[in-house]
N, C-alpha and C positions, 0 to 999 in steps of 0.2 A: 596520355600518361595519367595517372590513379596514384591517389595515395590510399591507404586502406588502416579506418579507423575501428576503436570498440569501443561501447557502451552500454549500458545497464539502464540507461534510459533511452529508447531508441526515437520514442513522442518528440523529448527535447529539441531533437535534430532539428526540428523548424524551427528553433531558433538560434541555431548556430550561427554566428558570426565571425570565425575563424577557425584556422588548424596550428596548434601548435606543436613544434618541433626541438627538440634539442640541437643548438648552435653546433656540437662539432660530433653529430652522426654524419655520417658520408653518404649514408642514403638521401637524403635531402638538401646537401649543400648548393646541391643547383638552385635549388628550387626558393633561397630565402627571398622572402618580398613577392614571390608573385602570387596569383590567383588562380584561386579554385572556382570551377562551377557547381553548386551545391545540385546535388543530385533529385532533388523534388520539384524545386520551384526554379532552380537554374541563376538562381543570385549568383555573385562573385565574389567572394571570401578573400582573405588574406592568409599566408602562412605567414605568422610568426615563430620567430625561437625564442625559445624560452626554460628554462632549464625547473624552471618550480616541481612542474609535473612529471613526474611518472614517465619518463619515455616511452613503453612497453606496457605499459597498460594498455591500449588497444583504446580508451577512451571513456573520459566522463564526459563532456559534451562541450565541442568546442569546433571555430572553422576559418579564415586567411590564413597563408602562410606568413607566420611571423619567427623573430629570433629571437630566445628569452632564454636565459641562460638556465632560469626555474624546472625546465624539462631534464629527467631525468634520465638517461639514455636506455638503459638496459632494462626498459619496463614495458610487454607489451611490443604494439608495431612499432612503436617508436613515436608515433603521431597520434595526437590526441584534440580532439574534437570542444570547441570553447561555445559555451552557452552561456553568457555572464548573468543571462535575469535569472537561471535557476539554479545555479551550484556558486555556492559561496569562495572556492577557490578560483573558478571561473570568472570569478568577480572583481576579483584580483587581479587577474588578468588580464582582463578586458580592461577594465581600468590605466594598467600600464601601459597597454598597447593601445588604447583609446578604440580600442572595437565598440559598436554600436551592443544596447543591450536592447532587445526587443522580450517583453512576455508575452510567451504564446500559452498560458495555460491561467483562465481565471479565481478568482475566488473560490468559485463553486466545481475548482477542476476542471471545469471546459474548456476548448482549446478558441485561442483567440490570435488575432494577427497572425492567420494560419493562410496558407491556398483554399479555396472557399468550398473544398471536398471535403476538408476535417475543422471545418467552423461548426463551432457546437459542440464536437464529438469529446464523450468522455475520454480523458486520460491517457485509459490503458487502451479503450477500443484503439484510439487514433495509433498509440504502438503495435499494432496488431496491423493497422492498414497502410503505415509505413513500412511495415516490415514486408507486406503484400507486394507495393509498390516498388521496391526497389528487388523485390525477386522478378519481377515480371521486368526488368531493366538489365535481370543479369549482373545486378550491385550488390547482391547479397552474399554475403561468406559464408555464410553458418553463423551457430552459435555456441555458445560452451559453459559449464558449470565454474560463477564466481562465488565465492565469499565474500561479503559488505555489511556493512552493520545499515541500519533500514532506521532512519528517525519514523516511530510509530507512535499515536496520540494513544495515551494509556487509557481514555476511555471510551474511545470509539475504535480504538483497533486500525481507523485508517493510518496509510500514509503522508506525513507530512511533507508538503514540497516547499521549497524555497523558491520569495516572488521577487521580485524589486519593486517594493515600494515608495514613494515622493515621502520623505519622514522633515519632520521639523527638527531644528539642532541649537544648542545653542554653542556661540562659540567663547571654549573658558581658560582662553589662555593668560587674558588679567587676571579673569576670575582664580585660579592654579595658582597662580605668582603672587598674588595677596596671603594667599591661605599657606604656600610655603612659607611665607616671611612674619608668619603670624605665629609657626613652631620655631622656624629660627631662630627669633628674637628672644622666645620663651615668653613670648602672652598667652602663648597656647600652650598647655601641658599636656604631654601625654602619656599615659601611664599602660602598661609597663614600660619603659623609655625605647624598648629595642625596636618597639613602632612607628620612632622616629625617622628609622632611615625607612621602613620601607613606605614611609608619606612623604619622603625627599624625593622615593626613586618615581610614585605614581605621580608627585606633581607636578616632575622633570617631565613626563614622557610625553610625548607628542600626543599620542595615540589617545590622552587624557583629555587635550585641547580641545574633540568636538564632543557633544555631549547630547546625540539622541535623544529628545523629552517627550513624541507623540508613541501613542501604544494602539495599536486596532482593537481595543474591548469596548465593551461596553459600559463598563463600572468606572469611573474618575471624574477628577475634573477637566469638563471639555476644555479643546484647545478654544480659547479665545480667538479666532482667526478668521475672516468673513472674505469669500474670494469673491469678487465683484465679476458681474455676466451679463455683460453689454446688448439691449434689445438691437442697437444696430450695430453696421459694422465696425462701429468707432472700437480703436485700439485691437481689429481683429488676431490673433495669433499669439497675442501677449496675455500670459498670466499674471491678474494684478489680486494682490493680498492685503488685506488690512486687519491691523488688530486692536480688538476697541470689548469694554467691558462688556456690550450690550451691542444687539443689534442695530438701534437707533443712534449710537454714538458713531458707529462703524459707519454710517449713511451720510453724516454729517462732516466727517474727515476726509469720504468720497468726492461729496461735494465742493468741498473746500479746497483739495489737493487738486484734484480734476477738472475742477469748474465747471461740472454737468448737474442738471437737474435730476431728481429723485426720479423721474420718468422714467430718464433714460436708461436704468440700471435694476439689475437686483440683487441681493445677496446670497450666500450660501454660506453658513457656517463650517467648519472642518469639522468631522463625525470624530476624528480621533479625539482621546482621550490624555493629558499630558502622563507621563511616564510617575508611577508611583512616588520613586524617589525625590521626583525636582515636589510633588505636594507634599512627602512628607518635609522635606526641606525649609519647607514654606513656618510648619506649623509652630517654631520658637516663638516666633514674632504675631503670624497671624490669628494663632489660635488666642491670643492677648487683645486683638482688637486692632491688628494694625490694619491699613496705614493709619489710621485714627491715631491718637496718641492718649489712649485711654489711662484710667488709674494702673487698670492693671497691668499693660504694656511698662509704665514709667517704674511701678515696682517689682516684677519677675523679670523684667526684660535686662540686660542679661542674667542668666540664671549662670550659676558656677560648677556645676561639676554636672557632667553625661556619663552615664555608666551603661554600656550596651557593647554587643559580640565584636570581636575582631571581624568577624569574617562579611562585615557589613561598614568598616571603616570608611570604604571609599563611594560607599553606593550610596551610603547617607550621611555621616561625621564630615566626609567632606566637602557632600553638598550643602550641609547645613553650614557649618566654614564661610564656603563662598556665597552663596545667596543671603545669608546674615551681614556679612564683611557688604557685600553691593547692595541691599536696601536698606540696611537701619545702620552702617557705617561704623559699627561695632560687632565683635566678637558674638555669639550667641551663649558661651559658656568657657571659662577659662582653663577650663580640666576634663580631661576624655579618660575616663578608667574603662579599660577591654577586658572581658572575661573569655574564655574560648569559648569552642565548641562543645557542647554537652554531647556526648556518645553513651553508648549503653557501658555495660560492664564489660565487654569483652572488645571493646576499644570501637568498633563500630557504629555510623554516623545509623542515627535513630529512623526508621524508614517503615512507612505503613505497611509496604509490600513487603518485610520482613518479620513484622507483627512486633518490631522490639522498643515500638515508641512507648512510652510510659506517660499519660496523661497524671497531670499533678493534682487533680480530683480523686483521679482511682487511687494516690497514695493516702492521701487526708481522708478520703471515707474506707480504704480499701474495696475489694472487688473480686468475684469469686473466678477463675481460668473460662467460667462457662460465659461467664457475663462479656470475657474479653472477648472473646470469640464469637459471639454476639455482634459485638460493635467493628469487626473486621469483616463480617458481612452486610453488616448496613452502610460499609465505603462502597459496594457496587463493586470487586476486584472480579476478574474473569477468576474462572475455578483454577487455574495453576498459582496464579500468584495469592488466592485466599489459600489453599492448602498450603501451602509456601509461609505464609503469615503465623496460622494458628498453628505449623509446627513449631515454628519460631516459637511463639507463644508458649505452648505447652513446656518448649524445656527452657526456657529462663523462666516460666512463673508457675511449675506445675503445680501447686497449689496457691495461686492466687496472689494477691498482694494484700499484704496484710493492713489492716488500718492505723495509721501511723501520727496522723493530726499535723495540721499545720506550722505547730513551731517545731515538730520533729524534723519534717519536711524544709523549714527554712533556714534552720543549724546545718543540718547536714547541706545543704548546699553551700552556706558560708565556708563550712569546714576543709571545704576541697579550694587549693591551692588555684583560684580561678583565674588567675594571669596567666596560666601554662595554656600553650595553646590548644589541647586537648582536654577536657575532663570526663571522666570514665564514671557514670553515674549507677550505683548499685543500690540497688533496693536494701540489704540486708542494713548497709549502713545507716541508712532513714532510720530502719527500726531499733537496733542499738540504741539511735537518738531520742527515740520513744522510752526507753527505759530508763533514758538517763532524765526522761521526762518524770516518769515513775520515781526515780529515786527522790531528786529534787522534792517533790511532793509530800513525799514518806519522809523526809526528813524534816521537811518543815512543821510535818502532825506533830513529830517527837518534839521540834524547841518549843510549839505552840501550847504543849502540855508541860512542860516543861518551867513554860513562865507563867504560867497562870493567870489566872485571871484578875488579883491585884497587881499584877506587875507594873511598875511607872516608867519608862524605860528614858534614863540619859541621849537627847539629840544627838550627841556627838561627844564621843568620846574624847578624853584630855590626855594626850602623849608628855607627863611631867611627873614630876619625883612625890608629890602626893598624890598620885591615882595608888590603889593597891590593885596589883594584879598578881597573879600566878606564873612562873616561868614559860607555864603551857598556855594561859590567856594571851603574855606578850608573842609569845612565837607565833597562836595566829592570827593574829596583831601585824605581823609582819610579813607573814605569809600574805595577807590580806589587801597589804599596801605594794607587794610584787605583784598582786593582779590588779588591781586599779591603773598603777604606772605602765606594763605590759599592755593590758587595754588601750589605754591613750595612746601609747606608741603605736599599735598596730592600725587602732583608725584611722591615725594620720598619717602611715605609709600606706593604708589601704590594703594589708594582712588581714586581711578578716579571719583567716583560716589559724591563724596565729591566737588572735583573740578569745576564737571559740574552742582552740585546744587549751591555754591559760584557763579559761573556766571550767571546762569538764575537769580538767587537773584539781584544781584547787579544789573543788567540790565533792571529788571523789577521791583525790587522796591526801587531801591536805582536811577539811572539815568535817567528813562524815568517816573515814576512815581512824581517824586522829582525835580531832578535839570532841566530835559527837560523844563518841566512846567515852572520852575522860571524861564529858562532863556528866552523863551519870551517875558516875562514882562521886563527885562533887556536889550533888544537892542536897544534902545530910549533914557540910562540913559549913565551917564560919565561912568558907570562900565562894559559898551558894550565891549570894549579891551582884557579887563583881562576874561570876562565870556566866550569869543570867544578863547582865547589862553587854559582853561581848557576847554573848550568843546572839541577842537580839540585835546588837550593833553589825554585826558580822552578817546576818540575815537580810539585814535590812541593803545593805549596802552590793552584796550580791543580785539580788531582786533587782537592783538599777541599774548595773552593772549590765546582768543578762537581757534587760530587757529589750533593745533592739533586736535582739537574734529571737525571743521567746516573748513577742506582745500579751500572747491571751495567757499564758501562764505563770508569767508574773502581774499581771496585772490584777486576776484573782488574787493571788499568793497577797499582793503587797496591800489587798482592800484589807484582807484577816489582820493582816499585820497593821495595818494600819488602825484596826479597832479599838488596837490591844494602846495603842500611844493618842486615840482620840485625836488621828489625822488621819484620815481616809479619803486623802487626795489622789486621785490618778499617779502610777506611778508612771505616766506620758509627761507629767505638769512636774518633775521632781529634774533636780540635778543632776546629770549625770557624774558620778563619781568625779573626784578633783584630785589627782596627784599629790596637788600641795595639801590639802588635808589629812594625808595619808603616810604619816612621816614616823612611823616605827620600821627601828631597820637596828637590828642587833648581830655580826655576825661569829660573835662567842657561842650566840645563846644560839643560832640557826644548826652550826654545825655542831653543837652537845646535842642538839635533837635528831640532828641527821645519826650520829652513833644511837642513839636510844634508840631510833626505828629501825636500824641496821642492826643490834643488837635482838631486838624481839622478833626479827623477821628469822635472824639466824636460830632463835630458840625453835619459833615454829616449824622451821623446817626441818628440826630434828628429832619436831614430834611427829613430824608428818613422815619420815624418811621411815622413822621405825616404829610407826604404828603406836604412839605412846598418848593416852586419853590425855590430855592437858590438866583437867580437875584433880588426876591424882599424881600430878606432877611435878616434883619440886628442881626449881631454877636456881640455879646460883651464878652469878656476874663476878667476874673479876674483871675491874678496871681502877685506872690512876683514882685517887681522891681529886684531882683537878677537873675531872670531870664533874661534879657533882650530882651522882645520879640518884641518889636520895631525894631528891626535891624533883625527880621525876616518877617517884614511885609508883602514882595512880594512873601513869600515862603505859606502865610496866602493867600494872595488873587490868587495866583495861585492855590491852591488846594480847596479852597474855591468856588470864583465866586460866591458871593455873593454880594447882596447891598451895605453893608459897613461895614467894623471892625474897632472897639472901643475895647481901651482898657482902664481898668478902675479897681480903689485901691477896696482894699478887705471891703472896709467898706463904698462902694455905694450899696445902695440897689436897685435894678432893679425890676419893672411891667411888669406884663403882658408879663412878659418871661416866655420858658421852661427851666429847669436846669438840667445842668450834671454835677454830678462829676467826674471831670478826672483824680484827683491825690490829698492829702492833700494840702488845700491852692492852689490850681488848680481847676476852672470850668470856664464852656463857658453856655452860656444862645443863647437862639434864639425870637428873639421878635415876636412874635405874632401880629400883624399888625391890624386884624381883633376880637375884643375879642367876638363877639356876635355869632361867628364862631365855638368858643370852646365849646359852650355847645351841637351844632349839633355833634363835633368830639366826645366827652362824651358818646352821646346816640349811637352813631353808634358801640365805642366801650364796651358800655354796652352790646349791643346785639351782638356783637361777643363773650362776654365774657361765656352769658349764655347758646350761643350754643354748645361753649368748653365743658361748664360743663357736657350739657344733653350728648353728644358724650360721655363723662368719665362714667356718670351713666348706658348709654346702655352697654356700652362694659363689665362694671363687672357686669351689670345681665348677658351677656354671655358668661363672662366667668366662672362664678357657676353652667350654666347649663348646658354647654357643657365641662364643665372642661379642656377648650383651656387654653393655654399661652399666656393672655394678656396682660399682665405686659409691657410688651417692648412699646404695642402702648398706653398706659393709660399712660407713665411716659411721651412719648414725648408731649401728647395733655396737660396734667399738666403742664409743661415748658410753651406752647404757650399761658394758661390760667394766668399763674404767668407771663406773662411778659405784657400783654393785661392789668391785673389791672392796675400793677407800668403804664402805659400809663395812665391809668381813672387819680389814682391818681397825676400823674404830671398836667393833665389838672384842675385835680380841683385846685389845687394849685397856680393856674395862675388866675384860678379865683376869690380864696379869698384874692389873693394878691393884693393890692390897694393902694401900694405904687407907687407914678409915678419914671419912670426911668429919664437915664439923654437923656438932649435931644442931 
């Protein structure tokens, strides 16, 4: 009787050590537990059942008849062939069924623990003379076309085989249950918190318990491990290990343990290398001088906060954990902040053989598409997967990456929401950051010319009833003390991205949008003093502020500044902002500014809507007297730049104006200078209107006849049609209006 297997490896065969079968096919129910005679060398196999595998696969390589419920019935012959040193499920298997695991193929691929006809033989030859062997036996079936995915080394093109090798381990199951009870308790934090369970569920698992630490390379640090190799036969058959810093320690614990003389023995170091993780593990404590108990062990050791990727929590965070908790009997740091994965822009994990990695040199110097493409052929890639790269290349950077600078490059990484377990890293954003470099810059030339060069500038501004300020110096005054406090918050929930949008904001539409502007208009008036001592107080405090995200550009920025107050301290050596120093907060005076910039916004948009030069344009406001928008007038004509602003009671009737409303009991009008002008804008935007329309009607005859999805672009042309009347209609408005305004 015969059972009849398949395989993709047919070499393997010599070292089959069972057949597995699924427990309830009926083709084999006879046959659970007995033995097979293996067809080359004539061993006698076991069938097990087993249900893991594939019934009907015809076989990855395996041999007894055993019963496992892992075999999958309807896969293949049903029987499948177990090789446990070389197929990793196999392994499994064998394991369960306690099958013997012999390797028959060595380091170098040659075939070992073979019949001594394919000792030596490479590989693939040896499958070739197995396959020989058992036609000339009349055991052969054929063979047939499989699909299999083929583990293949990416730089030599071979195939990798799976060996069983003697590995060293350590067992971490104290280890595991210290380092849970160390997040339990909350001595250990970990940030984002939702990392907590899944460091309850890996420190639960079993499968956590043994912990692999040798590696077959050549680069680490060696296993400390010396196998003793007895000149005679003392101890023959027994493998004895010892582990000692040094060889001649190793000799001495032989001695000692065994009671033999140095004669009698030699040593042998283990070649392997301990496993990356358990040295970096090491490196808290070690890299400090331990076990020594050096100065600087006693003062960094533990250090408080680790900031490094999710996706290395348990390969290192946790072994750092454990190997800290079991040699220095404390924690190594009391806070684990996770940032994700960095992927490209198009959500995709970064990969050389894709060409989408972004090296952080080529953003800070930038780098031409040729140059990139350059350095994908000095990886060494076979020609499909470098054409593969530099396509990649060409269309994410077909012109290059631009040069961006370091603190451009280190905002915009803040900037991104880095506790999400993805972040989608685009170049264009870097460069935005460059500009916002740009600006900063340009702004700071204007206050530096601005205060001059006698300027003496006030330390620290005084929040009390004799400072004299301006309504527009107190507001950003207080704008200034919402980014300070914002900041603090975010550092200490570890927002960063929070932090560095508070500063682009205030910077660009709180200070240079806003107060820059006013204070131009201001250095001519009695309020020139005070608007100069918060310009520079405002400057200065931004500068220290930004300066973790922007080291090298504020710390130029704050040498200038600091020339100008005869302190030209490091802005590293200065304080970082302080909440409590920063105690202007008015919200009268916040929301009468939120209307004045809501009011100027609504003017310019009516210059802009209808084409109206702003220079020859006169403005006029209607709002409450409780507003008091008089005492913002320069904050008016600075953002305006217009002919002239009037303000005027809610029960003037105005001509020949356009109207906004900007808020109940809030509008601004724009006078119309020319009225024989508006019925030309009328007709023009007549005929914009109806060509909206015709666009809406073609797109839904095509979209019934081709039954496309046009929805999306029919809803936007509707918007630009609805907003095109409300124009007709304002200008008609203007024209039946014939009341005259005031002069």
């Amino acid at each position: 009787e015969k059972i009849t297997v398949s395989t993709t490896r047919l070499e393997t065969m010599l070292g089959d050590t069972g057949v597995a079968v699924h427990p309830d096919d009926p083709r084999y129910s006879h046959l659970h537990g007995a033995l097979l005679q293996h067809p080359i060398d004539g061993r006698h196999i076991p069938v097990i059942t087993d249900d893991s595998e594939q019934q009907d696969f015809g076989t990855g390589d395996n041999i007894p008849v055993i019963t496992d419920d892992s075999e999958q019935q309807d896969f293949g012959t049903g029987a499948v062939k177990i090789t446990p040193a070389h197929d990793h499920v196999d392994y499994q298997i064998g394991r369960r069924h306690n099958l013997l695991s012999v390797n028959v193929i060595d380091d170098q691929g040659l075939m070992e623990n073979v019949p001594e006809q394919y000792k030596g033989m490479k590989r693939f030859h040896a499958r070739q003379k197995v396959a020989d062997a058992l036609k000339e036996k009349g055991l052969y079936k054929g063979k047939q076309p499989h699909s299999m995915v083929l583990p293949v080394c990416q730089r030599c093109g071979d195939i990798i085989e799976p060996r069983i090798k003697d590995q060293w381990y350590v067992n971490c199951a104290e280890l595991a249950s210290n380092a849970l009870q160390a997040v339990e308790s909350g001595e250990l934090t970990i940030y984002p918190d939702f990392h907590r369970k899944v460091w309850r569920e890996y420190m639960s698992n079993e499968k956590a318990k043994d912990w692999c630490i040798s590696r077959q390379i050549w680069w680490g640090h060696r296993i400390p491990a010396f196998r003793v190799d007895f000149k005679k036969n003392t101890n023959e058959g027994e493998e004895i290990w010892v582990s000692a810093h040094t060889e001649e320690e190793a000799c001495m614990k032989v001695e000692s343990k065994l009671g033999i003389t140095r004669n009698n023995f030699s040593l042998h170091q283990d070649e392997d290398v301990l496993d990356t993780w358990f040295s970096s593990a090491l490196v808290p404590f070690s890299a400090l001088g331990w076990p020594k108990q050096t100065v600087d062990l006693q003062r960094f050791y533990p250090n408080s906060l680790l900031e490094t990727g999710n996706d290395i929590l348990f390969f290192w965070v946790a072994r750092m954990v454990m190997l800290g908790l079991k040699m220095t009997g404390c924690l190594p740091f009391s806070k684990v902040l996770l940032h994700g994965t960095l992927r490209d822009s198009k959500g995709r994990k970064m990969s050389k053989s894709l060409g989408n990695v972004v090296d952080p040199m080529d953003v800070i110097y930038g780098v031409s598409l040729e140059e990139l493409q350059k350095q994908v052929e000095r990886l060494g890639f076979d020609v499909s997967e470098m054409e593969t790269a530099k396509k990649g290349q060409s269309q994410d950077f077909p012109d290059g990456i631009q040069e961006c600078g370091t603190d451009a490059l280190r905002f915009a990484l803040c900037s991104y929401q880095f506790k999400d377990p993805e972040i989608r890293m685009n170049i264009s954003h870097v460069h935005n950051y460059r500009q916002f470099c740009n600006k900063i810059w340009q702004a700071f030339k204007l206050v530096w010319n601005q205060l001059g060069p006698d300027f003496k500038p006030v330390q620290h501004l005084q929040n009390n009833e004799d400072t004299m300020f301006t309504p527009v110096d107190l507001w950003i005054l207080i704008r200034l003390s919402h980014l300070v406090q914002h900041c603090d918050n975010n550092f200490r929930s570890y927002d960063l991205h929070l932090a560095t949008l508070a500063l682009y904001n205030f910077w660009f539409n709180d200070f240079c949008a806003v107060y820059l502007e006013y204070s131009k208009k201001m250095m001519d008036t009695p309020s020139a003093p005070g608007v100069r001592d918060v310009l520079y107080f405002v400057v200065d405090t931004f500068l220290r502020a930004l300066s973790p995200f922007m080291p090298f550009l504020t710390e130029e920025l704050y040498q200038r500044l600091g020339n100008i107050s005869a302190n030209a301290s490091s802005v590293c050596l200065t304080q970082y902002p302080d909440p409590l120093k920063y105690n202007w907060y008015n919200e009268d005076l916040e929301s009468t500014m939120e209307r004045v910039q809501l009011t100027c916004n609504g003017a310019l948009s009516l210059m802009k809507t209808f084409e109206l030069s702003p220079k020859s344009t006169e403005v006029y406001i209607q709002a409450p007297e409780s507003y008091h928008f008089e005492d913002f007038l320069a904050v008016f004509a600075s953002q305006l730049k217009c002919q002239s602003i009037t303000f005027v009671n809610r029960d003037q009737a105005l001509s020949g104006c356009i109207r906004k409303d900007i808020a109940p009991g809030l509008d601004v009008y724009i006078k119309v200078q020319d009225i024989s002008k508006v019925q030309v804008m009328i007709k023009n935007l007549e005929e914009k209107h109806h060509n909206l329309m015709e666009k809406i009607v073609q797109l839904a005859k095509k979209g019934k006849k081709k039954h496309n999805d046009v929805d999306d672009k029919i809803q936007v042309l509707d918007e630009k049609a609805r907003l095109v009347k409300e124009q007709i209609d304002i200008l008609q408005q203007v024209q039946r209006n014939s009341i005259r305004g005031p002069d």
